[in-house]
C-alpha positions, 0 to 999 in steps of 0.5 A: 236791662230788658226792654219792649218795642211796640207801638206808641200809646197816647200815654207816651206823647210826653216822653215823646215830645221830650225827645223830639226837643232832645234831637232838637238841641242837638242840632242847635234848634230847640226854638224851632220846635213848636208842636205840644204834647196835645198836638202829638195827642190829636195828631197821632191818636185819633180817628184820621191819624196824621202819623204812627210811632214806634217806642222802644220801653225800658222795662223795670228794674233795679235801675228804674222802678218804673218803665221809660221810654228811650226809643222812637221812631215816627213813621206815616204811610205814603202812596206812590201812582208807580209803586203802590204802598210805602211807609215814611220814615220821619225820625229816629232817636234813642236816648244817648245812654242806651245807643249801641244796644241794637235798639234801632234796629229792633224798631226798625224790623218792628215796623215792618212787621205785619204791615207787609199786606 
C-alpha cells in the first residue's frame, strides 16, 4: 500500500466532507454538522481562505483503481501578542481500515514543513 500526503485540492471537499460526517457519528452527532462541500469549496480555497487542510491519498493499486483520500488534517494559522505565529490544529482523522499505519503522524510533520519561516 502506498500513499501521498500533501495538500488538500478543492477536489478533495468531497471526500472531506464525508469524513467529517464520518467523525460525526462516531460521536452520536451527525445532524450537527451543517456545513456542505461548497462551503468546504469557498472556505478553504479561495483568496482570503478560512482554513488549510492536509490529506493523506491512497495511491492506485491492485486494491483501488483509483486514488482515495483516507486521511485530514485541518488546520488555520493563528497570532499570539506574546508568542507571534502559531498554527491551529482543528481535527485530525484516518479512515478506520487504515489507522495504526503512522499516517497521522506523517500528516503531522507535514504541517510543519516549510511553514517554520
Amino acid at each position: 500500500m502506498e500513499y501521498n500526503v500533501r495538500m488538500a485540492v478543492k477536489e478533495d471537499c468531497s471526500a472531506m466532507l464525508e469524513m467529517i460526517k464520518g467523525i460525526a457519528a462516531c460521536y452520536g452527532l451527525s445532524e450537527q454538522v451543517v456545513i456542505t462541500e461548497e462551503d468546504l469549496v469557498k472556505d478553504g480555497f479561495t483568496e482570503n481562505c478560512f482554513y488549510q487542510c492536509i490529506v493523506t491519498e491512497l495511491l492506485p493499486g491492485p486494491e483501488n483503481k483509483e486514488p482515495k483520500i483516507i486521511g485530514f488534517l485541518f488546520f488555520s494559522f493563528s497570532y499570539s501578542s506574546w508568542k507571534g505565529r502559531s498554527i491551529l490544529m482543528e481535527d485530525i482523522y484516518v479512515l478506520p481500515e487504515y489507522r495504526g499505519l503512522g499516517i497521522s503522524r506523517k500528516m503531522l510533520r507535514y504541517i510543519g514543513k516549510d511553514r517554520k519561516s
